[in-house]
PDB file of the backbone (N, CA, C, O) and the ligand in Angstrom, with CONECT records:
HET     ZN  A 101       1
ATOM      1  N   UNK A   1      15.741 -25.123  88.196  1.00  0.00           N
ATOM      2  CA  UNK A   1      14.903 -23.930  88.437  1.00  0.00           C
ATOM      3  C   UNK A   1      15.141 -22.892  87.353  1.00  0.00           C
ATOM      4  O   UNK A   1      16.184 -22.397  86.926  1.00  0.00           O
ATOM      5  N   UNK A   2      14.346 -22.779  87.153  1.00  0.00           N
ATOM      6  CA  UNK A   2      14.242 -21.600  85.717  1.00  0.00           C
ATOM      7  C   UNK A   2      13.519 -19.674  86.341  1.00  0.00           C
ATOM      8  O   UNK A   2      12.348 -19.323  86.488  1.00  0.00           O
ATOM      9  N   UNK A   3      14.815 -18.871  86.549  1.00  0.00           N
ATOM     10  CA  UNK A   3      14.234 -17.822  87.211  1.00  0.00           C
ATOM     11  C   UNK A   3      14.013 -17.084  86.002  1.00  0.00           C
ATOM     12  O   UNK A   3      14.488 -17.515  84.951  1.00  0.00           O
ATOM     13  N   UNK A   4      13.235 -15.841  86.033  1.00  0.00           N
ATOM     14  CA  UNK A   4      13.166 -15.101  84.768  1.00  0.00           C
ATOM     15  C   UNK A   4      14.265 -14.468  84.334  1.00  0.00           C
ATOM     16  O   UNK A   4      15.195 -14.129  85.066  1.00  0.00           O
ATOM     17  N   UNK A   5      14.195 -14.279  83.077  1.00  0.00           N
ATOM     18  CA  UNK A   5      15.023 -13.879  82.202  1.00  0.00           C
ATOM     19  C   UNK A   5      15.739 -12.637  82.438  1.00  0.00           C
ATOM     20  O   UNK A   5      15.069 -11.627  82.654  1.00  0.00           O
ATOM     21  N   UNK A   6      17.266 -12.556  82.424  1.00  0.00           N
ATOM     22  CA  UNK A   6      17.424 -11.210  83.023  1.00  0.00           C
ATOM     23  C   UNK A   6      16.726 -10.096  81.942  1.00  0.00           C
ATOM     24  O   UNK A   6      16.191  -9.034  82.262  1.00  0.00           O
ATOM     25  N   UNK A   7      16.912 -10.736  80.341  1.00  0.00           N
ATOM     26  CA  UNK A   7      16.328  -9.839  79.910  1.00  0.00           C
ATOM     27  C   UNK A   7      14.382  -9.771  79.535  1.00  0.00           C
ATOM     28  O   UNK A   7      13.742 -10.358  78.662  1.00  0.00           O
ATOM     29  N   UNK A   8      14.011  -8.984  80.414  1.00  0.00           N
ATOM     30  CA  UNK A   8      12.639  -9.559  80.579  1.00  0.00           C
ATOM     31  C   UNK A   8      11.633  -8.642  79.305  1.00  0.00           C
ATOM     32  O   UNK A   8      11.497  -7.418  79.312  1.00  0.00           O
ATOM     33  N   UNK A   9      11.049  -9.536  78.335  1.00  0.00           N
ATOM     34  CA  UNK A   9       9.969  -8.730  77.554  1.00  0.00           C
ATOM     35  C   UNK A   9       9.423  -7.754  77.888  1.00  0.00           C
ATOM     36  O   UNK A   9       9.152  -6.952  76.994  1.00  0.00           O
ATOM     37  N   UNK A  10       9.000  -7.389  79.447  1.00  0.00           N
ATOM     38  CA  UNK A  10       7.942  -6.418  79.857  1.00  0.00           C
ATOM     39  C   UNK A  10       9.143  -5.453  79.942  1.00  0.00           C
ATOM     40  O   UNK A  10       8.653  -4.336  79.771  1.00  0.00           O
ATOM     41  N   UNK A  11      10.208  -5.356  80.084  1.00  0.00           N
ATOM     42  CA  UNK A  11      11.776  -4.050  80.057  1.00  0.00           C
ATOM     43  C   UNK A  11      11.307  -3.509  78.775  1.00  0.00           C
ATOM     44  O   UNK A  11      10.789  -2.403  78.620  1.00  0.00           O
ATOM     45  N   UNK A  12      11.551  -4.449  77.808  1.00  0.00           N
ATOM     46  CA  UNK A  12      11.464  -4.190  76.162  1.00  0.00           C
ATOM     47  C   UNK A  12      10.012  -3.657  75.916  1.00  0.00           C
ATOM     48  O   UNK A  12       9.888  -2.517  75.467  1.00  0.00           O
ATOM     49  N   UNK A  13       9.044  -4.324  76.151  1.00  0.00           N
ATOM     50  CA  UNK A  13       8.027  -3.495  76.233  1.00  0.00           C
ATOM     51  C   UNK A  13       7.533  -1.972  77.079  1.00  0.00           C
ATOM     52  O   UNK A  13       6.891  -0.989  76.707  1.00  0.00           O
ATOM     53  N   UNK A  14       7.986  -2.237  77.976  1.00  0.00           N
ATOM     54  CA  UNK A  14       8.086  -0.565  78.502  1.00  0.00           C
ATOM     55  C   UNK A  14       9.268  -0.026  78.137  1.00  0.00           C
ATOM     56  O   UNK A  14       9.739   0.574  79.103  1.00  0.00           O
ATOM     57  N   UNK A  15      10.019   0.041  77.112  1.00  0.00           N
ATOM     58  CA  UNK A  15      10.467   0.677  76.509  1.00  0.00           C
ATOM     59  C   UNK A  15      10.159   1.133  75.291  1.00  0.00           C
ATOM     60  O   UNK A  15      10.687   2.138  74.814  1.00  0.00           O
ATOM     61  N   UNK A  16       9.091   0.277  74.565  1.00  0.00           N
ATOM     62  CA  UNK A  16       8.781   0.503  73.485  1.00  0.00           C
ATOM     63  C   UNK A  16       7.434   1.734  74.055  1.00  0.00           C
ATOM     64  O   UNK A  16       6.779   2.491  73.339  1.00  0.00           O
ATOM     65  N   UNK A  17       7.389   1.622  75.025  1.00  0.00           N
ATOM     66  CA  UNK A  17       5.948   2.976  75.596  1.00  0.00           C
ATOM     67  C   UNK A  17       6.861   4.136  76.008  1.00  0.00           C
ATOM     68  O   UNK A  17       6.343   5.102  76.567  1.00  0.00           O
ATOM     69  N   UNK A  18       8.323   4.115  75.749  1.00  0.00           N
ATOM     70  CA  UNK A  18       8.539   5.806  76.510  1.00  0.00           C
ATOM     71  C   UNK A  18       8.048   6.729  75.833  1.00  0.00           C
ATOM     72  O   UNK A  18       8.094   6.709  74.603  1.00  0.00           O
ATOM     73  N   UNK A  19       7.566   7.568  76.428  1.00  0.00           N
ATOM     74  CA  UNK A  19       6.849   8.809  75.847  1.00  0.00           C
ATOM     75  C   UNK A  19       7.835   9.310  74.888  1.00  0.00           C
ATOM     76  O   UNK A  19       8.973   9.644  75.217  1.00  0.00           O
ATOM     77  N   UNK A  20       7.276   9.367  73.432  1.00  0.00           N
ATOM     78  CA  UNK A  20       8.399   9.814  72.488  1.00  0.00           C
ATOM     79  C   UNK A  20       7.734  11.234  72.027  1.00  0.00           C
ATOM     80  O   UNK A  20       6.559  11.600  71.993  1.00  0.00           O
ATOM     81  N   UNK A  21       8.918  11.864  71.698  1.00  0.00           N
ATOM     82  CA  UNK A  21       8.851  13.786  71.297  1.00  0.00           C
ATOM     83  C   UNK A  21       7.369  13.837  70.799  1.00  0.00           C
ATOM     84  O   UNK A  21       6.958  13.197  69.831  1.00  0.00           O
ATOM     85  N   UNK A  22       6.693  14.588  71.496  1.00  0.00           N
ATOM     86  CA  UNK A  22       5.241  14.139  70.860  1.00  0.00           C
ATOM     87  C   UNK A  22       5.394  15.986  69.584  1.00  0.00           C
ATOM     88  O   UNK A  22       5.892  17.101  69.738  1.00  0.00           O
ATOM     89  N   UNK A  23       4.684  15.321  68.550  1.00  0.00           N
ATOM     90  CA  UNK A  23       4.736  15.996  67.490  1.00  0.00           C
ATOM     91  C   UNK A  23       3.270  17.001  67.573  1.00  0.00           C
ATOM     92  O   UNK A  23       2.119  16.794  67.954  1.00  0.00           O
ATOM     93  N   UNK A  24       3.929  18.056  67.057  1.00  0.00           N
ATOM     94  CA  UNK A  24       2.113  18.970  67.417  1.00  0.00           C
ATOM     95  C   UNK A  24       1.238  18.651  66.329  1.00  0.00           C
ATOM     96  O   UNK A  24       1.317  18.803  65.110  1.00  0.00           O
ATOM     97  N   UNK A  25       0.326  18.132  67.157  1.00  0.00           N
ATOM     98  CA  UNK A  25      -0.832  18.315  66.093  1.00  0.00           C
ATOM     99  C   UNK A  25      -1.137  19.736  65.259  1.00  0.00           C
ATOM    100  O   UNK A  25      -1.000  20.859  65.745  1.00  0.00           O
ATOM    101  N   UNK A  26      -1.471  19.513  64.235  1.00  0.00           N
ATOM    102  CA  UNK A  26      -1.980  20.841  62.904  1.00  0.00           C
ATOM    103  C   UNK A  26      -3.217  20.213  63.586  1.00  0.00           C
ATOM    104  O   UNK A  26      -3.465  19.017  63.738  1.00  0.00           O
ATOM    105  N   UNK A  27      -3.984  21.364  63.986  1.00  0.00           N
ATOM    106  CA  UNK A  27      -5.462  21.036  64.480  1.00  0.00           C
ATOM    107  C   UNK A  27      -5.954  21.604  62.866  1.00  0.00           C
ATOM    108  O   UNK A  27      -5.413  22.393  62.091  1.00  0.00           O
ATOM    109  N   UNK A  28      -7.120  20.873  62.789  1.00  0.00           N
ATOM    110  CA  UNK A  28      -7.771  21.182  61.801  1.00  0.00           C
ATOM    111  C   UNK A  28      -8.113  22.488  61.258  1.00  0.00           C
ATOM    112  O   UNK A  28      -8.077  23.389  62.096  1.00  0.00           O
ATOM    113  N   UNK A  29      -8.452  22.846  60.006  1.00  0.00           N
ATOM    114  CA  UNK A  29      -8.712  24.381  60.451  1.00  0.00           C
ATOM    115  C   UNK A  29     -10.426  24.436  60.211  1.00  0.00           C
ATOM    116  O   UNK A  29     -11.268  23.814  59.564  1.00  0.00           O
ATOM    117  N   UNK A  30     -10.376  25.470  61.064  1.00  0.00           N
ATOM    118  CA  UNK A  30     -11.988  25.790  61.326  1.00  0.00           C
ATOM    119  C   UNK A  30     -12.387  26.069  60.005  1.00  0.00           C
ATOM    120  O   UNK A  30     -11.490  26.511  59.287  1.00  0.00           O
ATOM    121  N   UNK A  31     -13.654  25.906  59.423  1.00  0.00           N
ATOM    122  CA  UNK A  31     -14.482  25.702  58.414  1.00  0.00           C
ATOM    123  C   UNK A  31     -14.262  27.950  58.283  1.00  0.00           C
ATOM    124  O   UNK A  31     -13.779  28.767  59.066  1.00  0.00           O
ATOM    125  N   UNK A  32     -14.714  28.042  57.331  1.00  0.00           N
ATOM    126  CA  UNK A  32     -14.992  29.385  57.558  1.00  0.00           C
ATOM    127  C   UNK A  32     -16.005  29.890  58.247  1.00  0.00           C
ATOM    128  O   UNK A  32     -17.084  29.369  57.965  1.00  0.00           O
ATOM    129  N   UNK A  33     -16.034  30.712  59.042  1.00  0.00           N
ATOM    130  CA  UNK A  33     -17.226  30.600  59.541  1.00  0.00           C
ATOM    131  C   UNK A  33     -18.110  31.977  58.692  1.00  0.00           C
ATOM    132  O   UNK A  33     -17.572  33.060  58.461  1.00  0.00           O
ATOM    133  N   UNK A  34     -19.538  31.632  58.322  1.00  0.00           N
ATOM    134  CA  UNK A  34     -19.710  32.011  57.007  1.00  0.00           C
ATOM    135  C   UNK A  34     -20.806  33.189  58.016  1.00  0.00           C
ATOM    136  O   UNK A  34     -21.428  32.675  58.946  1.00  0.00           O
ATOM    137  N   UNK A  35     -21.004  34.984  57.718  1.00  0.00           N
ATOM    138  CA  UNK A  35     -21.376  35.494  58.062  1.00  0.00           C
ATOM    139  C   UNK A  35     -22.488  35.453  58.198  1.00  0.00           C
ATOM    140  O   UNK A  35     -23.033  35.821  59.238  1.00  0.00           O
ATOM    141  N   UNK A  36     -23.202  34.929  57.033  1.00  0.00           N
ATOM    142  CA  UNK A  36     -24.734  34.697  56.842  1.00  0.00           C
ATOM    143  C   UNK A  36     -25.172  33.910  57.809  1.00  0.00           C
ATOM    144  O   UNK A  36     -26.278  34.145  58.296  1.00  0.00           O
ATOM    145  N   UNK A  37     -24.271  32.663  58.344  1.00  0.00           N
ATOM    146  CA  UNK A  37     -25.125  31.346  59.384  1.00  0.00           C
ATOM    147  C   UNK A  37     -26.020  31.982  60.263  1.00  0.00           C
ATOM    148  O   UNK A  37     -26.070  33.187  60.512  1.00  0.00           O
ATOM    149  N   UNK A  38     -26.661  31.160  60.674  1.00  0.00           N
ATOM    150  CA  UNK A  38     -28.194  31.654  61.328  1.00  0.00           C
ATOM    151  C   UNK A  38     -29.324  32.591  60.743  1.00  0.00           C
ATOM    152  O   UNK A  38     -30.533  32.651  60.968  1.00  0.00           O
ATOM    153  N   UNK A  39     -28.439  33.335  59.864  1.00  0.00           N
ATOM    154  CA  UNK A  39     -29.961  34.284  59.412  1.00  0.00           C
ATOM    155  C   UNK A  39     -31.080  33.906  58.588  1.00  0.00           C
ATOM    156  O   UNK A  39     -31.013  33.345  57.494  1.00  0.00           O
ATOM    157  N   UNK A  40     -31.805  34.155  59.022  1.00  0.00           N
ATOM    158  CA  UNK A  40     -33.278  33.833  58.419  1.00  0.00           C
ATOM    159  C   UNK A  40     -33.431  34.520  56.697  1.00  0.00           C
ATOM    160  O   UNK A  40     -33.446  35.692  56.319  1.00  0.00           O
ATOM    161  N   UNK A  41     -33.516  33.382  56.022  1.00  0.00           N
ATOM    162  CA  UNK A  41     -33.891  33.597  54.865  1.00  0.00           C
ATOM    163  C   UNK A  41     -34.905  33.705  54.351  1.00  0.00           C
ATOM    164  O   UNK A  41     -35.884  33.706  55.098  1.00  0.00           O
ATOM    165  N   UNK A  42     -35.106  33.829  53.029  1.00  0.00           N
ATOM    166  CA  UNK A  42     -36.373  33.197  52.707  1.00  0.00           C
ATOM    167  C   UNK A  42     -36.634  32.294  51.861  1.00  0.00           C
ATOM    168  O   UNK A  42     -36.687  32.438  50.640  1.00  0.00           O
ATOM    169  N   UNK A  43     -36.778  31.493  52.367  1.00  0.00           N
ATOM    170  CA  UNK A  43     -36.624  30.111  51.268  1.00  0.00           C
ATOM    171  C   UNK A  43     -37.326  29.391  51.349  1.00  0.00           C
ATOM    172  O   UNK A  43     -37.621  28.976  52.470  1.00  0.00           O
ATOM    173  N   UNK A  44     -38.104  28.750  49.907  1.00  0.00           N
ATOM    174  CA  UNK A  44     -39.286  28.218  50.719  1.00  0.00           C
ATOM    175  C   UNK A  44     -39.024  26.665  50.779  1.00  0.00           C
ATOM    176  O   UNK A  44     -38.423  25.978  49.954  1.00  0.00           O
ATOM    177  N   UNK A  45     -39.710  26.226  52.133  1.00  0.00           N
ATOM    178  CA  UNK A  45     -39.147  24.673  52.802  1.00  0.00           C
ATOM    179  C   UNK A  45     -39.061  23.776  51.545  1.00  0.00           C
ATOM    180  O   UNK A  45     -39.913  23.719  50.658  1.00  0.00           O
ATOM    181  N   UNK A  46     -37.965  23.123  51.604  1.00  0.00           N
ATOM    182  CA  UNK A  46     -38.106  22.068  50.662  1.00  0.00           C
ATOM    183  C   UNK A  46     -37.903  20.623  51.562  1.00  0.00           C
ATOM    184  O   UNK A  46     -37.952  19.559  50.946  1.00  0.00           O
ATOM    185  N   UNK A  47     -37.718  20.625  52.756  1.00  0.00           N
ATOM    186  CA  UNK A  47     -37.285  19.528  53.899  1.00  0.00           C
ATOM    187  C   UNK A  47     -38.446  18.927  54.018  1.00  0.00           C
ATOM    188  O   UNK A  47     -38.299  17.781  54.441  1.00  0.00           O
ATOM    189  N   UNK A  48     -39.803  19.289  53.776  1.00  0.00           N
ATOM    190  CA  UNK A  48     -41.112  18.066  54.126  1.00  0.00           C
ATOM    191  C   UNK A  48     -41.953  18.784  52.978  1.00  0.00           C
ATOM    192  O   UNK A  48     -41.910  19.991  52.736  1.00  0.00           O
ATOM    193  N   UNK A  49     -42.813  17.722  52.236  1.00  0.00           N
ATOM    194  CA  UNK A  49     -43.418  17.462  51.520  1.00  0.00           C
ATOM    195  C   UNK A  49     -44.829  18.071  52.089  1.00  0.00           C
ATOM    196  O   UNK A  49     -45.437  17.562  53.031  1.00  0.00           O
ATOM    197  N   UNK A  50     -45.264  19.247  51.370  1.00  0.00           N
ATOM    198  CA  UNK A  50     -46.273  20.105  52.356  1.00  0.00           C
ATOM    199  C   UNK A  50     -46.171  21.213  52.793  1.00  0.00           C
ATOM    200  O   UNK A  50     -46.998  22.114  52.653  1.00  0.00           O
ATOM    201  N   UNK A  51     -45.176  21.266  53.353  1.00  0.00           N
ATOM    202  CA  UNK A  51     -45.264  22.357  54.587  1.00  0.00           C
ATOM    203  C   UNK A  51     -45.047  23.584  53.513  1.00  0.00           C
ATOM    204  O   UNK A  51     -44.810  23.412  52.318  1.00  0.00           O
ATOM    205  N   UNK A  52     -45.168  24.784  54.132  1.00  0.00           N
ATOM    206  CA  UNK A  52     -45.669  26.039  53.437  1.00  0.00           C
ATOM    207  C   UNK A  52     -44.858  26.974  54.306  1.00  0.00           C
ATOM    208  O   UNK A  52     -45.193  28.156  54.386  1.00  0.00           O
ATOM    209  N   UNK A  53     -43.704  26.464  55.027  1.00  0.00           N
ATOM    210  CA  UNK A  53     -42.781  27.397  55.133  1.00  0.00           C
ATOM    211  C   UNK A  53     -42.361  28.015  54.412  1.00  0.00           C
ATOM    212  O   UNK A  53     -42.166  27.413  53.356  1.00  0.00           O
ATOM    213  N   UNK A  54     -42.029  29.199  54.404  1.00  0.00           N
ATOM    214  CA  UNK A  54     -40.933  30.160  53.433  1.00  0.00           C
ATOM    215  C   UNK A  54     -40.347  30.889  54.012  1.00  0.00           C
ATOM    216  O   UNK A  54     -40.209  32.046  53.616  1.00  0.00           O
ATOM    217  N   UNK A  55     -39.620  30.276  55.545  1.00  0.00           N
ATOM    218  CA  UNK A  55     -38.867  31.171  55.626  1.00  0.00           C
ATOM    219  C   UNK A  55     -37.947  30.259  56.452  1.00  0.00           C
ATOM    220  O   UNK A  55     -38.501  29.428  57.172  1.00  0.00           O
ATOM    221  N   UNK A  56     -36.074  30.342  56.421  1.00  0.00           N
ATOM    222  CA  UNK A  56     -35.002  29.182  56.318  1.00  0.00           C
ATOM    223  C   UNK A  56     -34.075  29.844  57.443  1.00  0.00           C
ATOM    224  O   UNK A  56     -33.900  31.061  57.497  1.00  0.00           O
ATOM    225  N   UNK A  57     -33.556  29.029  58.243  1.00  0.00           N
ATOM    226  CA  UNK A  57     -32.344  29.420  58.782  1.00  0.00           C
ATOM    227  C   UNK A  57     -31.069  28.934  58.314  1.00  0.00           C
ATOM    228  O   UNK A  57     -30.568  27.856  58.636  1.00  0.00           O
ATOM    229  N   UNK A  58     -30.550  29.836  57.499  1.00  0.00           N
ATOM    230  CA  UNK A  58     -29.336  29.641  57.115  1.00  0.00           C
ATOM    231  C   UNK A  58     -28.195  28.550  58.421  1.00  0.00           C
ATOM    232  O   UNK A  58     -28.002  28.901  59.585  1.00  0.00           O
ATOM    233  N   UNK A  59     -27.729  27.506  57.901  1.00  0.00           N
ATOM    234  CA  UNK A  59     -27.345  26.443  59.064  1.00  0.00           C
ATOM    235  C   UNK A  59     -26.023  26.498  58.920  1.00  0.00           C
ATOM    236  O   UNK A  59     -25.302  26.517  59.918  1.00  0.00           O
ATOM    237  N   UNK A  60     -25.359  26.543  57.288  1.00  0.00           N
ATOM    238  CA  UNK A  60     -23.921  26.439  56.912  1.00  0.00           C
ATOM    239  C   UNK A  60     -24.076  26.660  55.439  1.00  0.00           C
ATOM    240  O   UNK A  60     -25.166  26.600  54.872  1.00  0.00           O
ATOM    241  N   UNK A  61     -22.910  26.926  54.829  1.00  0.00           N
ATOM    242  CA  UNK A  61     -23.043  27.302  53.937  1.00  0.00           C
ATOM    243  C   UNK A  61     -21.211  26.653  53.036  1.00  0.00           C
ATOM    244  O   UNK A  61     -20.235  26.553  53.780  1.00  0.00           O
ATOM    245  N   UNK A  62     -21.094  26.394  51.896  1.00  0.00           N
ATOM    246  CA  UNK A  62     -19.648  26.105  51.899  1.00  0.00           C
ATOM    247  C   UNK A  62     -19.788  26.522  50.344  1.00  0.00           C
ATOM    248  O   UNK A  62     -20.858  27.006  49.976  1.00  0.00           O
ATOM    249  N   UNK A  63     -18.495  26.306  49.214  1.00  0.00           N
ATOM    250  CA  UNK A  63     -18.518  26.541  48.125  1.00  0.00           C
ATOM    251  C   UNK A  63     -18.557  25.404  47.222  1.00  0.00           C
ATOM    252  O   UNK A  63     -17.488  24.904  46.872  1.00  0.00           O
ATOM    253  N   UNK A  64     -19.503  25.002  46.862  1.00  0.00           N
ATOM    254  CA  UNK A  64     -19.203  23.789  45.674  1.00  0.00           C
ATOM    255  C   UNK A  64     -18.155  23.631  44.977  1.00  0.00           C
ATOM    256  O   UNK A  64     -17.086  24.225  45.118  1.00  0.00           O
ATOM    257  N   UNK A  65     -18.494  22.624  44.007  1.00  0.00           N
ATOM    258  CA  UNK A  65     -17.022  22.514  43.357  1.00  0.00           C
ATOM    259  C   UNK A  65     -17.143  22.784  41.968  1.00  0.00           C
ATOM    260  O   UNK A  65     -16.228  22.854  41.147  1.00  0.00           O
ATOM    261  N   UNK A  66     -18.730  22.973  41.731  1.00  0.00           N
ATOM    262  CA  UNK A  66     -19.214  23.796  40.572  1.00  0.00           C
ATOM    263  C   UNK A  66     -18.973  25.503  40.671  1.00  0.00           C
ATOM    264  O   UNK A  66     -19.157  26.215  39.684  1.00  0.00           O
ATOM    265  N   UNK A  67     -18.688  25.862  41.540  1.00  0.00           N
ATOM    266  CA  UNK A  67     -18.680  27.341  41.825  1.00  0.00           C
ATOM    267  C   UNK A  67     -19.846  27.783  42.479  1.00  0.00           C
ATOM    268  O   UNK A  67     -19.872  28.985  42.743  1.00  0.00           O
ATOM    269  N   UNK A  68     -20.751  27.145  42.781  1.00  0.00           N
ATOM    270  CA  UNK A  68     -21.876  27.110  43.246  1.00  0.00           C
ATOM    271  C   UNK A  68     -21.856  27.817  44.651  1.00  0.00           C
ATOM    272  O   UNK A  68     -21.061  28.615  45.146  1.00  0.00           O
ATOM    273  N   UNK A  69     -23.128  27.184  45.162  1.00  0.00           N
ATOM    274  CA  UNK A  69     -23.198  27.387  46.672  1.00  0.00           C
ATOM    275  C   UNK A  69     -23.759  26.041  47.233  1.00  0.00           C
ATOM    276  O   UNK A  69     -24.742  25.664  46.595  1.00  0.00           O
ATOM    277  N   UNK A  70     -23.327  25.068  48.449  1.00  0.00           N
ATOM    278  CA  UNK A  70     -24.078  24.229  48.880  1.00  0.00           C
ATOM    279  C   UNK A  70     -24.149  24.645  50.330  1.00  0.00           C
ATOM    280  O   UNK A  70     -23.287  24.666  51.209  1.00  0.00           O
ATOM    281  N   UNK A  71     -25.523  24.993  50.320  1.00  0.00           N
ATOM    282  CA  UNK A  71     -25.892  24.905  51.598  1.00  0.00           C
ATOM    283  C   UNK A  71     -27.154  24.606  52.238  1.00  0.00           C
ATOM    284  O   UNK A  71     -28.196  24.394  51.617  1.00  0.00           O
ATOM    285  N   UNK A  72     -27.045  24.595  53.381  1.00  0.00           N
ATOM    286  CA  UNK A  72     -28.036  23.743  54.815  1.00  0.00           C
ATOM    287  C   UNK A  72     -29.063  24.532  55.061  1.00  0.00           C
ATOM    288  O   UNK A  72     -28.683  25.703  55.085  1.00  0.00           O
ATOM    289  N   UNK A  73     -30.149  24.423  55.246  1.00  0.00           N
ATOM    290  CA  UNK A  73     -30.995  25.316  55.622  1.00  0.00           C
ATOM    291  C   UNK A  73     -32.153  25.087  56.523  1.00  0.00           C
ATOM    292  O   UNK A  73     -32.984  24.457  55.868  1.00  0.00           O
ATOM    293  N   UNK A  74     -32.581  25.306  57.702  1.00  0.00           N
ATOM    294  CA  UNK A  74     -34.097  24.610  58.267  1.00  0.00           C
ATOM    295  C   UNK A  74     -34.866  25.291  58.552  1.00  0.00           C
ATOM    296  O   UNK A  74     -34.793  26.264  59.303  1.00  0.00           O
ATOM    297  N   UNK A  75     -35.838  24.828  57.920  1.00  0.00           N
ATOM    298  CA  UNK A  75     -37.247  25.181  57.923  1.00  0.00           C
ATOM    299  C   UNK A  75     -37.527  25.856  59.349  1.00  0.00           C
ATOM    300  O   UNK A  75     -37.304  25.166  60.344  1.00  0.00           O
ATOM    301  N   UNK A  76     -38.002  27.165  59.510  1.00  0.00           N
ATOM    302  CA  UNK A  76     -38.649  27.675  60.743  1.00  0.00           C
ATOM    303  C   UNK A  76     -40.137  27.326  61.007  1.00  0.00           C
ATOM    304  O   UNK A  76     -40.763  27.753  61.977  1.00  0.00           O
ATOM    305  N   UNK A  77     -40.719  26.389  59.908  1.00  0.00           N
ATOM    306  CA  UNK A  77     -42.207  26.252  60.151  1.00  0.00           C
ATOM    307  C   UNK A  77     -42.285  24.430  60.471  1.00  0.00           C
ATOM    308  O   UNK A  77     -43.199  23.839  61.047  1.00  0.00           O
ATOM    309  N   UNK A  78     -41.329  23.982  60.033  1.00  0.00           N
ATOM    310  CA  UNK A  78     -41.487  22.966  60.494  1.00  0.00           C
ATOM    311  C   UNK A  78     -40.071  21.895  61.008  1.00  0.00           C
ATOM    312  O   UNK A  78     -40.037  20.711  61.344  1.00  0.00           O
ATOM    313  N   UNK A  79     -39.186  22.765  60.898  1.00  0.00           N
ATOM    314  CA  UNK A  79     -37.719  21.949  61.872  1.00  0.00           C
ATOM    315  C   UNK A  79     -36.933  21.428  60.787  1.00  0.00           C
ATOM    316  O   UNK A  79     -35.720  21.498  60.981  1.00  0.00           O
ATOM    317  N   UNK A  80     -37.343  20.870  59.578  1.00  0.00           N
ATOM    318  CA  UNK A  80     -36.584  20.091  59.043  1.00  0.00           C
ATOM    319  C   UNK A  80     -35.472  20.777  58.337  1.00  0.00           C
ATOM    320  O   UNK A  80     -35.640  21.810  57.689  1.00  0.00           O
ATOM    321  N   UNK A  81     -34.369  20.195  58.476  1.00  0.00           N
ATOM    322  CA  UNK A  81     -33.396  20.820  57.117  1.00  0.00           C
ATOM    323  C   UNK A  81     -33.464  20.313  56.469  1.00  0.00           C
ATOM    324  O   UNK A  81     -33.953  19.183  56.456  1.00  0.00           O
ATOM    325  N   UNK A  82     -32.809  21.155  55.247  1.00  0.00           N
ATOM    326  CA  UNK A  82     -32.862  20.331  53.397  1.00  0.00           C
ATOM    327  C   UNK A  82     -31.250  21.092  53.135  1.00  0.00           C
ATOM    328  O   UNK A  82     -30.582  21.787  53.900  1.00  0.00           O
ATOM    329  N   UNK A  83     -31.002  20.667  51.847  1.00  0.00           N
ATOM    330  CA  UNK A  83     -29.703  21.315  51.004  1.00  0.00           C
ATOM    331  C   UNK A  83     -30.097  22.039  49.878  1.00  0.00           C
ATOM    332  O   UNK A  83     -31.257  21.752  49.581  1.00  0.00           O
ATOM    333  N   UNK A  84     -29.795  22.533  49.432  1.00  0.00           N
ATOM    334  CA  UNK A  84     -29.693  23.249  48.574  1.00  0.00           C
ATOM    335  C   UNK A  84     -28.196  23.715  47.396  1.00  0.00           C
ATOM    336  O   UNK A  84     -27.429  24.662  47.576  1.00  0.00           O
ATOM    337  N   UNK A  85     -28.159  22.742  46.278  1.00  0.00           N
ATOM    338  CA  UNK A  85     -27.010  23.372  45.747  1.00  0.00           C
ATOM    339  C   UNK A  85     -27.434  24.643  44.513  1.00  0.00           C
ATOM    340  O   UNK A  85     -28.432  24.397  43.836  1.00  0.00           O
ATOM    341  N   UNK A  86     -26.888  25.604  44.313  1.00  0.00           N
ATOM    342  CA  UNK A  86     -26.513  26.417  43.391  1.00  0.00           C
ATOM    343  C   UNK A  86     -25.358  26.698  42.767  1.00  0.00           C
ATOM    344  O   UNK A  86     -25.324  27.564  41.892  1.00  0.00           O
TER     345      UNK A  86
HETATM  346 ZN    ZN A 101     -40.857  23.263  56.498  1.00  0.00          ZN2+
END
């Protein structure tokens, strides 16, 4: 008769699960949040081929790596966003 092992894998394995010192997460850091977002610009749509919007809701905005500006913008006349780098 073969009884189980005194030393049994599933011991060793629930040992390898004890809750170990849990380390704090660095939560990400929030993007900046850029004063301009949401305001209505004026920009004229570049998101659909046509449309005759000219006027943008600023969506996000970040700093290129040209020194620029890249940012999000959607159309109030017709929904779409586009980008825009400067
Ligand atoms: Zn548009």
């Amino acid at each position: 008769m073969t009884g189980p092992d005194p030393v049994r894998p599933g011991i060793v394995a629930a040992e390898g699960l004890m809750p170990k010192p849990k380390r704090k997460k660095v939560p990400p850091k929030p993007a900046p949040v850029d004063k301009d977002a949401g305001k209505v610009v004026w920009i004229k749509c570049r998101g659909r081929a046509g449309c005759e919007g000219q006027q943008s809701t600023l969506v996000w905005r970040k700093r290129s790596e040209g020194g620029g500006f890249n940012a999000r913008y959607k159309c109030l006349t017709c929904g779409s966003a586009f980008h825009i780098n400067t």
